[in-house]
C-alpha positions in Angstrom: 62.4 -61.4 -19.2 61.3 -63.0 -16.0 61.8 -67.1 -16.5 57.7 -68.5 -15.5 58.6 -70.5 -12.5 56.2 -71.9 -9.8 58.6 -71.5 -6.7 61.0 -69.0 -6.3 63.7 -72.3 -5.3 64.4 -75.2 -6.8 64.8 -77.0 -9.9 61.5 -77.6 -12.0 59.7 -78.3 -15.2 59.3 -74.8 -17.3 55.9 -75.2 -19.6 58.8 -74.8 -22.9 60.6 -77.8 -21.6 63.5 -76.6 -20.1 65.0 -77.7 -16.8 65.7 -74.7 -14.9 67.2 -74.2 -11.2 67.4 -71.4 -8.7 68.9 -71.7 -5.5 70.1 -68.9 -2.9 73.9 -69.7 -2.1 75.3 -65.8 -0.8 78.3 -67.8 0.9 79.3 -68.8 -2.2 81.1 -67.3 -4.5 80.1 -69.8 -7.6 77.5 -72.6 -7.8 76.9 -75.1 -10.8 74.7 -78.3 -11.0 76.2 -81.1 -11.4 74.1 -83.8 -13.6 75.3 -87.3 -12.2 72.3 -89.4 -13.2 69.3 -89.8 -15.9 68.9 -87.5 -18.9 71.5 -84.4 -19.5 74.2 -86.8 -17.3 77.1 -88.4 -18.9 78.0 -92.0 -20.1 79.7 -94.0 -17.3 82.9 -93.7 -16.5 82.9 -90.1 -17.9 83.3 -87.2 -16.2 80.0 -85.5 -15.2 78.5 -82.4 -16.9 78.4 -79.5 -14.5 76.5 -76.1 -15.2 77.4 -73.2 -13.8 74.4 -71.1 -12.6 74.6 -67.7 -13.5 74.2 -64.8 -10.5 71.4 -62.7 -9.7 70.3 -60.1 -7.1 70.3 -60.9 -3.5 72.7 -63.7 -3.2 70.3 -66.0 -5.9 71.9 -68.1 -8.7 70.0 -69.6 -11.6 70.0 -71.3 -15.2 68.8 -73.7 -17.1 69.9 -77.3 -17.4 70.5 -78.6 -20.5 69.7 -81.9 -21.7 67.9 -82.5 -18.1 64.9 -84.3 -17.7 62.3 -85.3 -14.9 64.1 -88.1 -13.4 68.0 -86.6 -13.9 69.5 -86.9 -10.8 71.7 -84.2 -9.6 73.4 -82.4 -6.8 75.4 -78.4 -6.6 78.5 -77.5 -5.9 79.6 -74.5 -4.2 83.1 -72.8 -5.2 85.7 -74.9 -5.4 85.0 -77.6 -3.2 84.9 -81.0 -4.1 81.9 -82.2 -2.2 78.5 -82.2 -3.9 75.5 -80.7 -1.8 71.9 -82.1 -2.3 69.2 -79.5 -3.4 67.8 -77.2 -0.2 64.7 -77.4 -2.1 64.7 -81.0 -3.5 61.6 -82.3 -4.9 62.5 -86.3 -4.5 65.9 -88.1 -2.6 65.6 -91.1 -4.3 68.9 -92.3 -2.0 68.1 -90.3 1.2 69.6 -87.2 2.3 73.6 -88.2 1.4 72.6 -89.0 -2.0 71.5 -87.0 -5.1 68.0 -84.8 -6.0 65.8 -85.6 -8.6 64.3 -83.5 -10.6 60.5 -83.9 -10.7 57.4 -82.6 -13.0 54.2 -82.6 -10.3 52.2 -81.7 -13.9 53.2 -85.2 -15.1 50.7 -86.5 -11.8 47.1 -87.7 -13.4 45.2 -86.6 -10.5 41.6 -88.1 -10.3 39.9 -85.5 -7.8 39.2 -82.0 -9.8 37.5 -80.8 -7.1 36.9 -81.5 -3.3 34.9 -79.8 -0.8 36.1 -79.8 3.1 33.2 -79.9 6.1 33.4 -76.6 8.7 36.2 -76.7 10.7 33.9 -76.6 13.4 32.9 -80.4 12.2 36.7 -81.7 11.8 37.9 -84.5 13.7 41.9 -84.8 13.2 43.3 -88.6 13.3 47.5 -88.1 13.5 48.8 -91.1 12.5 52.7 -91.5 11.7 53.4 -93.5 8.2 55.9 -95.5 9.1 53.9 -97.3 11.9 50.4 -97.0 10.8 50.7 -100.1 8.5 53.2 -103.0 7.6 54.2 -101.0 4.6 55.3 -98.1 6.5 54.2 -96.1 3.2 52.0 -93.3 1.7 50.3 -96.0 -0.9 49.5 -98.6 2.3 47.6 -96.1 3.9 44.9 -95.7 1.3 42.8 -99.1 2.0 42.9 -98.2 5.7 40.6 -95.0 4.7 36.9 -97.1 4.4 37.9 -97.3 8.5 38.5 -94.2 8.8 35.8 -92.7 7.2 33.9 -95.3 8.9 34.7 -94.0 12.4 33.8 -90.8 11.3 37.4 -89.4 10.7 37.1 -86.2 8.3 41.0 -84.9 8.3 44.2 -87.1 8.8 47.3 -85.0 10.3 50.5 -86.6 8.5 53.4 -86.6 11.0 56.0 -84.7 9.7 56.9 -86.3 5.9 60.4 -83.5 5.1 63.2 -86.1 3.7 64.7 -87.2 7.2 68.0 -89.5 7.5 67.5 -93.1 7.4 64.3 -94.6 6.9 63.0 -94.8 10.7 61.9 -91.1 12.6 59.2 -89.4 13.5 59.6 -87.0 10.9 61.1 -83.7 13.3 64.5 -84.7 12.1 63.4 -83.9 8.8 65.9 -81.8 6.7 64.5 -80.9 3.3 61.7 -79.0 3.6 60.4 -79.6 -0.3 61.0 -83.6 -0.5 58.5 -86.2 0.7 60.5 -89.2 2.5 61.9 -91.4 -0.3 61.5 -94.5 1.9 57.4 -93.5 2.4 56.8 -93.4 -1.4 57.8 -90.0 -2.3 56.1 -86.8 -4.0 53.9 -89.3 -6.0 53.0 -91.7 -3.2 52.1 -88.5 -1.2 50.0 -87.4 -4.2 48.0 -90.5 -4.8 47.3 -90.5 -0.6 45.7 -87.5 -0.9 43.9 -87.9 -4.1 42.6 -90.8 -2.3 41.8 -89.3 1.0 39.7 -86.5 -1.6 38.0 -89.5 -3.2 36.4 -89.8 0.4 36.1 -86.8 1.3 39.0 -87.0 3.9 41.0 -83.7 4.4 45.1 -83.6 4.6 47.2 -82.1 6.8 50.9 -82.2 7.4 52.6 -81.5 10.0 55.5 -78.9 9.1 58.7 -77.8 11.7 60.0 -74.5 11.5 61.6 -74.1 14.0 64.6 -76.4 13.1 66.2 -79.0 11.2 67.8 -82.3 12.1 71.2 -83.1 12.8 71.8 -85.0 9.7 72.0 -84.5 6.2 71.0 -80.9 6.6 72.8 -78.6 3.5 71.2 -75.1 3.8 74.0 -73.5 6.5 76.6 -74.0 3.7 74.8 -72.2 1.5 73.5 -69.0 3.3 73.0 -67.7 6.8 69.2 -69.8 7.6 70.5 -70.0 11.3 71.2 -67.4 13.8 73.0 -67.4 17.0 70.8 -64.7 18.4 68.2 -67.3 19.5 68.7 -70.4 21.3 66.3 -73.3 20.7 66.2 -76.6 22.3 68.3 -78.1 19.0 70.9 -75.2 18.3 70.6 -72.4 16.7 67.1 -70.5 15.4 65.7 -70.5 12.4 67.0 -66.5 11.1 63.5 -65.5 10.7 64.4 -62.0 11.7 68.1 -60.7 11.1 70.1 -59.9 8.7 69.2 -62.2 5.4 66.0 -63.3 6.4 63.8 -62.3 4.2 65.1 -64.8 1.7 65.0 -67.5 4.7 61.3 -66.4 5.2 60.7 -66.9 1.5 62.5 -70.5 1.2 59.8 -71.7 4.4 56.4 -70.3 2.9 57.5 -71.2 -0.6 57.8 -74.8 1.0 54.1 -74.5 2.1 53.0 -73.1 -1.0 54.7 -76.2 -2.9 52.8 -78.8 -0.9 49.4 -77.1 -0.9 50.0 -76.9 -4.9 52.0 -79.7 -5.7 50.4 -82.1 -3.9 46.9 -80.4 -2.8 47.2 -80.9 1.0 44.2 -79.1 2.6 46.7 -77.3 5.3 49.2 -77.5 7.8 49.9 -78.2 11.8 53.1 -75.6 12.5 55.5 -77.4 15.3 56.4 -75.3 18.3 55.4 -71.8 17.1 57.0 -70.9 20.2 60.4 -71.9 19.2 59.8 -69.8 16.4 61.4 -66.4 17.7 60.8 -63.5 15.1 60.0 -59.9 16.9 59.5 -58.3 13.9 56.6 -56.0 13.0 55.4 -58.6 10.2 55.8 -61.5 12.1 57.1 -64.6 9.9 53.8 -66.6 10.8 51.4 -63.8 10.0 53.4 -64.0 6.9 53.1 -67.6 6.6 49.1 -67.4 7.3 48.4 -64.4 4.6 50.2 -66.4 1.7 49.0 -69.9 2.3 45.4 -68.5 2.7 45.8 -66.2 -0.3 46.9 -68.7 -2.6 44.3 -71.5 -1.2 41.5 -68.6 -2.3 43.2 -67.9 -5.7 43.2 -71.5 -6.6 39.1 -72.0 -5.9 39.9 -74.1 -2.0 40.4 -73.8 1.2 44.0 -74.0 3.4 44.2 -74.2 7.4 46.5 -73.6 9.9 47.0 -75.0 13.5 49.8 -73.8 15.6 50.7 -76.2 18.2 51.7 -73.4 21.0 52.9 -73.2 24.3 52.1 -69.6 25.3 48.5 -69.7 25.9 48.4 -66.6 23.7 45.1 -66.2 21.2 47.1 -63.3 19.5 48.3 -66.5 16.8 44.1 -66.8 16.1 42.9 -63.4 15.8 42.8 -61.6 12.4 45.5 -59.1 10.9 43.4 -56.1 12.1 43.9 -57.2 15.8 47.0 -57.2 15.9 46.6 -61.4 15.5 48.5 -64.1 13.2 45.2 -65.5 11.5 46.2 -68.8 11.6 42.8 -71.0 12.0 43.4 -72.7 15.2 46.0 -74.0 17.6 46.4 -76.9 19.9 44.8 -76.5 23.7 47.6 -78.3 25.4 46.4 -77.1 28.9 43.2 -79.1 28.0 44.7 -82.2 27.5 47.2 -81.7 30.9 43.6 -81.1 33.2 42.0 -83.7 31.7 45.1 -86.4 32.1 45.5 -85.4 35.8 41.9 -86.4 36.3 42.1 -89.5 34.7 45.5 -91.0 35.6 45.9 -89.0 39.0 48.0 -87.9 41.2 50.8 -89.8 38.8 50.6 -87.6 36.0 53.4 -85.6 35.7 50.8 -81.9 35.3 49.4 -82.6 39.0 51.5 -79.9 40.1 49.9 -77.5 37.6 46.5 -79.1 36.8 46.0 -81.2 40.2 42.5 -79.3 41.3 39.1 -80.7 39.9 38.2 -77.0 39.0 41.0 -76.8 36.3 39.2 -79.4 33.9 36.3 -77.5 34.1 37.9 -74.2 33.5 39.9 -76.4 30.4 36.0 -77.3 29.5 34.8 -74.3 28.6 37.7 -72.0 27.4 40.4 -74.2 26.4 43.0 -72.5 28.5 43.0 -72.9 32.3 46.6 -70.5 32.7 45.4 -67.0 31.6 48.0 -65.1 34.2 48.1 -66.4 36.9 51.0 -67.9 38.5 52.1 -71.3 37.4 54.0 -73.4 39.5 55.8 -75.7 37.3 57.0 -72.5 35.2 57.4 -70.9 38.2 56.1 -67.3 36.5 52.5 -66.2 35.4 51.7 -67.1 32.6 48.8 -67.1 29.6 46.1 -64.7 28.6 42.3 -65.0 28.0 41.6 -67.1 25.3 38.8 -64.3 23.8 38.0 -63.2 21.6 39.1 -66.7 20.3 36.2 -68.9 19.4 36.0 -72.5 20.4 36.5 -74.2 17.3 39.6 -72.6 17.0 41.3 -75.2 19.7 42.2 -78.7 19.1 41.9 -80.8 22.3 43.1 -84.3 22.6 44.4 -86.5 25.4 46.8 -88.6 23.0 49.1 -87.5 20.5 52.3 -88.3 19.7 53.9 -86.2 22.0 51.9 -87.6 25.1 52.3 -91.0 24.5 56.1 -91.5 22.6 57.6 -88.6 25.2 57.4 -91.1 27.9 60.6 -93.6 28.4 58.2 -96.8 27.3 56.3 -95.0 24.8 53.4 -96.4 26.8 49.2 -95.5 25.9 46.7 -94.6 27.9 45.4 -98.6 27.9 48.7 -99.4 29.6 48.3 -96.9 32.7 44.3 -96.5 33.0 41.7 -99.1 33.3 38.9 -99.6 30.7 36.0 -97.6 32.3 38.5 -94.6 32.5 39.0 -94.8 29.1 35.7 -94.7 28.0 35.5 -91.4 30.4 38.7 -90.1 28.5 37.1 -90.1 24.9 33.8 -88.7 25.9 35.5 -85.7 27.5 37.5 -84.9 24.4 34.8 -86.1 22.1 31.8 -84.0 23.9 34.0 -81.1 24.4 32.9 -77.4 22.7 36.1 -77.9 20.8 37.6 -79.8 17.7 39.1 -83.2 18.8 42.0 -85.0 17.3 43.0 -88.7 18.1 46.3 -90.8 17.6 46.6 -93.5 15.8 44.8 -96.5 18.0 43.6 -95.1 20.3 40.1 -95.6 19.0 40.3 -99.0 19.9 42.8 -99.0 23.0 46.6 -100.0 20.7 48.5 -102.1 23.1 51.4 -101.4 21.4 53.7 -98.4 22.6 54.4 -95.1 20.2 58.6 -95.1 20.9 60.7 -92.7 19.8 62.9 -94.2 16.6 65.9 -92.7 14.5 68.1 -94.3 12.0 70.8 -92.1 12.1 74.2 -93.4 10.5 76.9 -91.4 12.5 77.4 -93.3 15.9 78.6 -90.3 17.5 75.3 -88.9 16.6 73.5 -92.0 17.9 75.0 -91.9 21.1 74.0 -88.5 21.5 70.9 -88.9 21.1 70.2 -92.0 23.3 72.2 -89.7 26.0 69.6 -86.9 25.7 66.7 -89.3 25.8 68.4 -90.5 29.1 68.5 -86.7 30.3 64.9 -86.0 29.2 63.9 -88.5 31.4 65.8 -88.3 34.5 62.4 -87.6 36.5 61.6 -91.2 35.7 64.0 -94.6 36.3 65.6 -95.4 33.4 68.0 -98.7 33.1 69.2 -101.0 30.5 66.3 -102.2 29.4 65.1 -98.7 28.1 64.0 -98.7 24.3 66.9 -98.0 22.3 65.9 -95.4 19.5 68.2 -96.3 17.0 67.8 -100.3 17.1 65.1 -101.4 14.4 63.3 -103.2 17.3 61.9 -99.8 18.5 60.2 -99.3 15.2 58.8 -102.1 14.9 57.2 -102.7 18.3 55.9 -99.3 17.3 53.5 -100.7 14.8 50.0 -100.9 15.3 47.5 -103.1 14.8 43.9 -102.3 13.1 42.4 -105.3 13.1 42.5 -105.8 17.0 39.3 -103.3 16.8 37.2 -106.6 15.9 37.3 -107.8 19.0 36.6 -107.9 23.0 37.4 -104.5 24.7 39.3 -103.7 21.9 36.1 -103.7 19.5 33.7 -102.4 22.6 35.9 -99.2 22.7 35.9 -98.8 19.4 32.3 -99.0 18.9 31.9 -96.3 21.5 34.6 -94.2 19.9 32.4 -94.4 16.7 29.1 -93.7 18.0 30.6 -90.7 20.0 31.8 -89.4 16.5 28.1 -90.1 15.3 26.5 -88.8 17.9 28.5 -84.9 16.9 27.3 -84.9 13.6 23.6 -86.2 14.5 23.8 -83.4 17.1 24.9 -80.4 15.5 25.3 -78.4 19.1 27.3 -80.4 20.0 29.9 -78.3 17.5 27.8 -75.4 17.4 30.8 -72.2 18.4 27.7 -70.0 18.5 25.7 -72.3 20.8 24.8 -71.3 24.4 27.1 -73.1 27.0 27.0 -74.0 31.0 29.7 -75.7 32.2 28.3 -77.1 35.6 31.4 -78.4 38.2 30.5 -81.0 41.3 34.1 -80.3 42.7 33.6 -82.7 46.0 31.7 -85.7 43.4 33.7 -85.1 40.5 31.6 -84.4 38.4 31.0 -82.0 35.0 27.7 -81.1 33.5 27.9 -79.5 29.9 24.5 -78.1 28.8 24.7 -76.6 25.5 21.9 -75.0 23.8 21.2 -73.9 20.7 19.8 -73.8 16.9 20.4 -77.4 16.5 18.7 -78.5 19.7 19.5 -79.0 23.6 21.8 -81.5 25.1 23.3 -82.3 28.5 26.7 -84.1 28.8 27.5 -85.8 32.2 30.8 -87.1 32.8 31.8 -88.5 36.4 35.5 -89.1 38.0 34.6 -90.3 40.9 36.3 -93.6 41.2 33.0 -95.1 43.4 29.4 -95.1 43.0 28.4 -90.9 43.6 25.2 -89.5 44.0 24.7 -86.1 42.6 22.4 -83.1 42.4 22.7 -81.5 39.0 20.7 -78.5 37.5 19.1 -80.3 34.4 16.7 -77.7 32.6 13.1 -78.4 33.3 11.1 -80.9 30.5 11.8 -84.1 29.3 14.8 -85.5 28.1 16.0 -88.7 26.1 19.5 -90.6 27.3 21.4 -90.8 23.2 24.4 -92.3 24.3 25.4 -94.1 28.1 29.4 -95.9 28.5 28.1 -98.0 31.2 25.6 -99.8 28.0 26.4 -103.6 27.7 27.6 -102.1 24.1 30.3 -100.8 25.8 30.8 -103.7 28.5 29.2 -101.4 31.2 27.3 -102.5 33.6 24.3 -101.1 32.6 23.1 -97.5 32.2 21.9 -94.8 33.6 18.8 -93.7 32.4 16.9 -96.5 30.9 14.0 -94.5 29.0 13.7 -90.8 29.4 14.7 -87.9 32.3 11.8 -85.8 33.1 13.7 -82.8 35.2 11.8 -80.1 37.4 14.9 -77.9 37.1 17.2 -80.1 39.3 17.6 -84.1 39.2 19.2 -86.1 41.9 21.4 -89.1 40.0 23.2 -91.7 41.5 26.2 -92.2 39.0 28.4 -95.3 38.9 32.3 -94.9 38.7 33.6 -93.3 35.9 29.9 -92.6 33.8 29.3 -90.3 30.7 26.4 -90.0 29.2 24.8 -87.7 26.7 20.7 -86.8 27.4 18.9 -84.4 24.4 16.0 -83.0 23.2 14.7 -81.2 20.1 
C-alpha cells in the first residue's frame, strides 16, 4: 500500500504520526538514518539509534522512523562509511550545511491568510531585495515592518534572492546547496512562512529566486548519493545539472518536487529560474516545460495562481510560448538586452554594452519589443544571435536597469547614484517605469542607496576562499583591480552592503523617491500604460536623443517623452491632434527640477515643436 506522502523526497510528518523518509541513494548500496538529536535519539553519551531504510525501485530507499518527532535532528549514512551526510531534501539546517537535518511538520504552521488574490501580471512591479542586507536583522521576520513602504511605493511582488541553505551565514544565495531548506541563519521554513503570510496580509506577492543550474562548492551532499551531475555539459561552476542522461528523471523529479514544496509548504506565489541557459537538456520534454506544467498544475489544483520568470540569455521567446507551439510556458522572462540599451544611454560610452548597444536606435528598438538582437550579428558574441520576440506579448518581459547582477557584478559593487548624476537618474526610472513592460527594481534604488551591493561569502575552507577571491580577480580583469578591492569573504563586505531605508526621508534621496512613487501611481491611475493589448508608437529623435511612446487604448491615451540629450534640445515630435494634460514632469520643483515643461495643457495640431531641458521625461494624457 502506497505510504501518503507529500513529496516524493525527504523526511515528513505522515497524517498517522509516523516519521517517514525517502531518499534516492543508487550509489549506495545501504542507507539508514541516523537519529542524533530531539525525540527517537538516544541519551547522551549513548550510541545513536540508526535505521536502516529499506530499498525500493529505481535506486529509492525508504522507512519509517521510529520514535522521531518534528524537531529530531538527523543525518544518513551511506554503506559503510563513517561520515554522516545531511538530508538532499532537508526541510531546516538548524547548524548550516555541516551539521544535522531537522525534521519539520509545515501542518504545525497557523497560517493567518486562507486566501489571497494576486493583481494581472501585467500590473506587477517586482522589488528584489536580498535578506541579508535589506535590514539590520539580515532575517525573514525583519522584513515584515518594512512592507507598509513597500506597499506604499506601490510594490505588488517581492523577488527573494535565492534563500536554498548556503554555507556560512553571508552569500547571495547562488551558493545555495539544499534545494528544500530555507537558510537557517534568515529564520528558517517558519520565518519564510510568517514573511509571506505577511506579504499576503497586504496583498504583496512572493517570489523566490531558484538556481538550477548548479550548486555551491560547499556543503553540497547529493553527488554521493546518485549521479545529479554530468560531465557531458560544462557550466561556468563544473559540471551540469544531469537533466538529460542516464538517471535523470529521478534528478528531474528531486528539482520540481523542490518547487512544488515551496509553492505548498510555504505558499510562495512563484519563482524567478537562474540562468535557464546554463540549464542544458535537449530532450523532447524539456526539464523546464516540465518544470512549468507541474508548478502551474498544482497552483490550479490548489484554488491559486504560480508564475515563472526565466532570467535568459538567448533572446529566444520559445521559453514563453505555450506547449502547443513548441514553447516552455513559463509566464515571463527577464529582457536583459533592455536594460544593456538603456545603461549605454544613460552612463555612455563607459558602459561596458557600448560595443553592442552603443547606437541611439537600440533603446528604441529595446522600447518596443524587448529584444534589440533578433539575428543579427552581435559583436561582443561575435555570432548572430536572438530571434523575434513574437508572438511573445509585452507583459511577458521584465525590464530593469538595476538588479543584483548589474550593480554587485562590478569590482565596487557600485549603484547607479555613484556613476550618474541625479537628473539621469530620474530619466533612468521613467524609462523602465513608462516602458510597455513589467518593471522590477533593487533594493534602494527607489531612493538612490549610496551604499554598494558587493559580492559576500562566508565560506570555511581557505583553499576555497582563495579561490574564489582569485576568480573575482579574473572576472574583472577588464577593470583595475588592486589591494584595496572588496574582499568577499571578510564580514566588512556584508556589512557595507547594507542599506539604508530611512535615507528616503530626505533631500535627493526623498525627491527620488517621491518620483519613484508617483511613477508607480501614475501606472495604475493610467491603466495603458500596462495595457499588452494597447496600440503602441515608439517615436525615435536619433540626432536629439529623444523617444516618444504614444500608447493608445481602452483605458485612455498617453504620450511619454524621455530626452538624453545632455543640453537644452529642441524637438519636433508627432503628438496626435487635441488637447492634452502634462500628469507627471522630472524637471517639477517635486523632483528638484528646474521647473517643467508644460505648465497647463498641450494643445497639438498633429505635430508640436518642444524645447526639452537636459535629461526630461514627462508623461502628457487624455481620456
Amino acid at each position: 500500500m502506497p505510504v501518503p506522502r507529500r513529496r516524493a523526497v525527504g523526511v515528513e510528518v505522515l497524517p498517522d504520526g509516523c516519521v517517514h523518509a525517502r531518499v534516492w541513494a543508487p550509489y549506495a548500496d545501504r542507507v539508514a538514518v541516523v537519529l542524533e538529536a530531539g525525540a527517537g535519539a538516544s541519551n547522551e553519551g549513548e550510541e545513536p539509534p540508526q535505521v536502516m531504510l529499506t530499498q525500493e525501485e529505481r535506486g529509492y530507499r525508504s522507512g519509517c522512523l521510529p520514535g522521531a518527532a518534528p524537531g529530531t535532528r538527523y543525518r544518513f549514512r551511506l554503506g559503510d562509511d563513517a561520515g554522516l551526510l545531511a538530508d538532499p531534501a532537508s526541510r531546516f539546517q538548524p547548524e548550516g550545511v555541516h551539521g544535522p537535518s531537522q525534521v519539520v511538520d509545515p501542518e504545525a504552521f497557523a497560517w493567518e491568510v486562507a486566501s489571497w488574490e494576486l493583481s494581472p501580471f501585467r500590473d506587477w512591479v517586482l522589488y528584489e531585495l536580498h535578506v541579508g542586507t535589506f535590514t539590520q536583522e539580515g532575517t525573514f521576520d525583519a522584513v515584515i515592518p518594512r512592507l507598509p513602504y513597500l506597499k506604499d511605493l506601490g510594490i505588488t511582488a517581492i523577488e527573494l534572492m535565492p534563500i536554498a541553505q548556503f554555507a556560512g551565514e553571508r552569500n547571495w544565495g547562488y551558493d545555495g546547496v539544499l534545494p528544500y531548506a530555507a537558510q537557517h541563519s534568515y529564520g528558517g521554513p517558519d520565518g519564510l512562512r510568517r514573511l509571506v503570510d505577511a506579504c499576503h496580509r497586504v496583498g504583496i506577492a512572493v517570489i523566490l529566486d531558484v538556481v538550477y543550474n548548479h550548486l555551491g562548492p560547499e556543503g553540497s551532499v547529493v553527488h554521493r548519493f546518485g549521479p545529479y551531475f554530468t560531465a557531458h555539459y560544462r557550466t561556468p561552476w563544473g559540471d551540469a545539472i544531469n537533466f538529460d542522461g542516464p538517471d535523470s528523471d529521478e534528478v528531474r523529479e528531486f528539482f520540481i518536487e523542490s518547487a512544488l514544496m515551496w509553492l505548498e509548504e510555504c505558499r510562495v506565489d512563484g519563482f524567478r529560474i537562474d540562468a535557464v541557459h546554463q540549464i542544458y537538456d535537449p530532450q523532447a520534454q524539456p526539464f523546464l516545460a516540465e518544470l512549468a506544467a507541474a508548478v502551474h498544475d498544482r497552483a490550479a489544483a490548489l484554488g491559486r495562481q504560480a508564475f515563472l520568470i526565466a532570467e535568459s540569455d538567448l533572446n529566444d521567446p520559445k521559453l514563453l510560448l505555450p506547449r502547443d507551439q513548441g514553447g516552455y510556458a513559463l509566464d515571463a522572462q527577464w529582457a536583459d538586452d533592455f536594460c544593456h540599451a538603456l545603461e549605454v544611454q544613460i552612463v555612455g560610452e563607459t558602459s561596458t554594452y557600448s560595443d553592442d548597444f552603443g547606437k541611439f536606435a537600440a533603446l528604441a528598438t529595446a522600447v518596443r519589443q524587448a529584444f534589440v538582437y533578433t539575428g543579427q550579428y552581435s559583436t561582443a558574441r561575435r555570432r548572430r544571435f536572438g530571434r523575434s520576440p513574437q508572438p511573445a506579448r509585452r507583459d511577458q518581459f521584465v525590464v530593469f536597469l538595476q538588479n543584483h547582477d548589474q550593480v554587485g557584478n562590478r569590482p565596487g559593487g557600485e549603484r547607479l547614484g555613484h556613476i550618474i548624476p541625479f537628473p539621469r537618474r530620474k530619466l533612468a526610472a521613467a524609462a523602465v517605469l513608462l516602458a510597455p513592460f513589467v518593471p522590477l527594481l533593487f533594493m534602494g534604488e527607489e531612493y538612490g542607496e549610496p551604499n554598494p551591493f558587493l559580492y559576500m561569502t562566508d565560506h570555511g575552507s581557505a583553499a576555497l576562499v582563495e579561490a574564489v577571491r582569485a576568480g573575482r580577480r579574473k572576472d574583472f580583469s577588464r577593470w583595475e583591480w588592486d589591494d584595496g578591492a572588496p574582499d568577499p569573504q571578510d564580514v566588512a563586505t556584508f556589512e557595507r552592503s547594507r542599506i539604508q531605508p530611512h535615507l528616503h526621508e530626505a533631500g535627493e534621496h526623498r525627491a527620488l523617491h517621491a518620483f519613484y512613487r508617483d511613477l508607480l501611481a501614475l501606472r495604475r491611475a493610467l491603466p495603458v500604460l500596462t495595457d499588452p493589448d494597447a496600440t503602441r508608437e515608439v517615436v525615435e529623435r536619433d540626432a536629439e536623443r529623444v523617444l516618444m511612446l504614444h500608447a493608445r487604448g481602452d483605458g485612455g491615451e498617453t504620450v511619454a517623452i524621455l530626452g538624453f540629450a545632455d543640453t537644452e534640445t529642441g524637438v519636433s515630435l508627432p503628438i496626435p491632434a487635441g488637447d492634452w494634460t502634462p500628469r507627471l514632469d522630472a524637471c517639477d520643483a517635486t523632483y528638484l527640477g528646474d521647473g517643467v515643461v508644460v505648465t497647463d495643457r498641450l494643445v497639438s495640431e498633429g505635430v508640436i515643436e518642444l524645447m526639452l531641458p537636459p535629461h526630461a521625461a514627462l508623461v502628457l494624457a487624455r481620456e
